[in-house]
N, C-alpha and C positions, 0 to 999 in steps of 0.2 A: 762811665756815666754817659748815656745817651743826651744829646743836646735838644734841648726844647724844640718841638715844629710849631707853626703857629695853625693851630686846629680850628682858630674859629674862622678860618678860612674854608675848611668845608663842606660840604655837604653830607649831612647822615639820613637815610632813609630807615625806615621798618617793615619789617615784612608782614603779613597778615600772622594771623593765630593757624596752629595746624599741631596734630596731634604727638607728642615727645617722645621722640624714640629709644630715651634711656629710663624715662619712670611712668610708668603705668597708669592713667588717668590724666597727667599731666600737661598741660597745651606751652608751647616754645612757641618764642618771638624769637625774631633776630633787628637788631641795628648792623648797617654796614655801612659802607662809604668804597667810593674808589679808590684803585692804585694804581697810579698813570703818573705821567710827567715824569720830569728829572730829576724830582724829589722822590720818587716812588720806593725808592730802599731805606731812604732816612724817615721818612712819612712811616713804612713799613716795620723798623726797627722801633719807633716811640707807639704803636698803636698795638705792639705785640707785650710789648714792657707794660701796657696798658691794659692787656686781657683779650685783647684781639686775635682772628685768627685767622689766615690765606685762604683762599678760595676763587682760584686763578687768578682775576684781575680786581678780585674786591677782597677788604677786610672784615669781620663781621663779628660779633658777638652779641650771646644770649642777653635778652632784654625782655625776659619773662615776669606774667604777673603773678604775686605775692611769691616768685620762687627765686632763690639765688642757691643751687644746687650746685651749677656747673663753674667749677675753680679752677683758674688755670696754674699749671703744674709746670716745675721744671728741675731738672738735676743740677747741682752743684758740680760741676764735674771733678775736680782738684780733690773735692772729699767723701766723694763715691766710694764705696768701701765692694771690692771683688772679694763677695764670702764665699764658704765653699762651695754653696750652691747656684752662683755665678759661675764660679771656675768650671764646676759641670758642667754648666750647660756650655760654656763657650767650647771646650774640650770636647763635647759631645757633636761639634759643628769645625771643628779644625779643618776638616776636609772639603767646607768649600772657599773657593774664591771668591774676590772682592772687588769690583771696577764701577770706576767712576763714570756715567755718562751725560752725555746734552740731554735736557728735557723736552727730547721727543719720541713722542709713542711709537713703540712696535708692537706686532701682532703676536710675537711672542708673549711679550708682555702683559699684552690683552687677554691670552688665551689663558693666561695663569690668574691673573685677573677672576675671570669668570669663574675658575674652579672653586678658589677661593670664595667668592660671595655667594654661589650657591650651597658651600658648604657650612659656609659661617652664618653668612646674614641673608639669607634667602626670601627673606621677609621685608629687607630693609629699605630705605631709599633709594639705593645705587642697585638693588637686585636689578633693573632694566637696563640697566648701562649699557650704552652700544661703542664700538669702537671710536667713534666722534666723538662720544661724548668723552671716554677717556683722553681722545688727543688734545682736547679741550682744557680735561684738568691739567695735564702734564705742562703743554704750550703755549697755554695761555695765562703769563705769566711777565708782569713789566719788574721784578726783581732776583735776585741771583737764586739760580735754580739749578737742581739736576737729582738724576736718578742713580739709586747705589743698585747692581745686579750683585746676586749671589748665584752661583750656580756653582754644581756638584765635577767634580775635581776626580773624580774614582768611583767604583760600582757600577753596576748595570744603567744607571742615569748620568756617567759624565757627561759632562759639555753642556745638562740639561739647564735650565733656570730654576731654583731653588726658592729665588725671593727677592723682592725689590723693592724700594723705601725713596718716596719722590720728597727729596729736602730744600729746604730754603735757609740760605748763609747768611746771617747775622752779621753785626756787629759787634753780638760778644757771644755769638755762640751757634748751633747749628738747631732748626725747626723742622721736628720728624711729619710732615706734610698730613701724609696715606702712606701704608705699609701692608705687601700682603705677599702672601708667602701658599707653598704646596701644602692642599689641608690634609695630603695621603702621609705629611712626613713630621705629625703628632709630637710622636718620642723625641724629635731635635728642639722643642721648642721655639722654633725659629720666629715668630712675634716676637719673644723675649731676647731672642739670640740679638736681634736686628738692635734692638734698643740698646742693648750692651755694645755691642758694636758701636755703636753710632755716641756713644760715653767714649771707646776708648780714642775715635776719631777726633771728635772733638776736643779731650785732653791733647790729644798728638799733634794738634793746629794751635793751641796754645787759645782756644776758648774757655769762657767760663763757664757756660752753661747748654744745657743742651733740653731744648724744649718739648712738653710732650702734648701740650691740647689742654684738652678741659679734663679735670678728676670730677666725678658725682658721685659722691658717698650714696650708698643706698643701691648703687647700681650695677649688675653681679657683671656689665662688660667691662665697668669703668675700675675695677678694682683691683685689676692687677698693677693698674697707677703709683699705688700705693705701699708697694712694695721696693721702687726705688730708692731707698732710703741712703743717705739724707736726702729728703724733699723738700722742695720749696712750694708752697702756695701761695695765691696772689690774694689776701684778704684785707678787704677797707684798704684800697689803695695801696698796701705795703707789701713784698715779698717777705713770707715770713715762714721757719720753721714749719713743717708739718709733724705736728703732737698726735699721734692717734689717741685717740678716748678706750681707755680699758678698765672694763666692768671684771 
């Protein structure tokens, strides 16, 4: 159990209205606040327990009008269940490596980066990203952070960078940041690989939970969220079962 911060000590801001990049017509707000001081990891730990989410040195979450779409999501770790279709994919990615780094940018990094967004979200917010600006997300950051590299272990791409996942260490568990991966290597699933991975880390540290951002039902990016099962959603204030609805 996280211990109470005293929040009416803060400051929360909002951001203008601007167009939503998960449902179609739809306008996003955000509220945020800073993360700074010596409190900034325990501050961090109660405002993520809360529905919040990192974004370098601020916290933030949706504060849309008439919409509460975006839910925040997170794994049980302890009762994650490796079906066989886990097992595949993990098995299908054995062969690469796993290392732990400081969160600061390289240009490796970056360069995978770029492949990635142009192949995925080409359209999206970060499609402009410039190397700054990623050293930005990565190191500009007042609580516990770092990058997980994946790289290829055998075949004509050893030694290469496969995929990499910028996380934030908890207090009861580990917060998958941004994650993004080679869009030429499909068939590895490695978006999903990464997430399983990062299940069976956080079991192996002796956490409980392993966090994944916001689920938006309706949303054909946000929907493989859903698939983590057992899930947890943060609804009316409580962490509670995720029930899919079947027609």
């Amino acid at each position: 159990m996280t211990k109470p911060f005293p929040t009416k000590n803060l400051r929360f801001f909002l951001t203008a209205t601007s167009p939503c990049p998960y449902l179609p017509g739809k306008r996003e707000r955000k509220v945020f606040t800073a993360l700074d001081g010596l409190d900034a990891e325990h501050l961090h730990d109660v405002l993520t327990h809360a529905g919040f989410r990192r974004s370098q040195s601020i916290a933030y979450r949706p504060a849309c009008d008439a919409c509460e779409a975006c839910v925040s999501a997170r794994v049980p770790v302890e009762r994650f269940d490796f079906n066989r279709r886990w097992r595949k994919i993990i098995t299908k990615n054995a062969d690469l490596t796993r290392a732990l780094r400081p969160a600061e940018a390289t240009q490796e990094q970056f360069r995978l980066l770029r492949r990635y967004l142009n192949s995925r979200h080409a359209e999206g917010g970060m499609a402009d990203m410039t190397f700054s600006d990623y050293a930005a997300m990565v190191e500009e950051s007042a609580v516990h952070t770092h990058i997980v590299e994946y790289r290829f272990s055998a075949g004509p791409h050893r030694g290469e960078l496969a995929a990499a996942a910028l996380v934030d260490v908890l207090g009861d568990g580990l917060s998958l940041v941004y994650s993004f991966f080679d869009p030429a290597e499909s068939r590895r699933s490695l978006g999903i690989y990464t997430i399983l991975d990062h299940i069976q880390q956080a079991r192996a540290a002796g956490f409980a939970h392993l966090y994944l951002g916001y689920w938006i039902s309706g949303s054909d990016k946000m929907n493989y969220k859903a698939s983590f099962r057992p899930l947890e959603l943060l609804l009316g204030g409580e962490w509670r079962p995720y029930e899919p609805v079947l027609f």
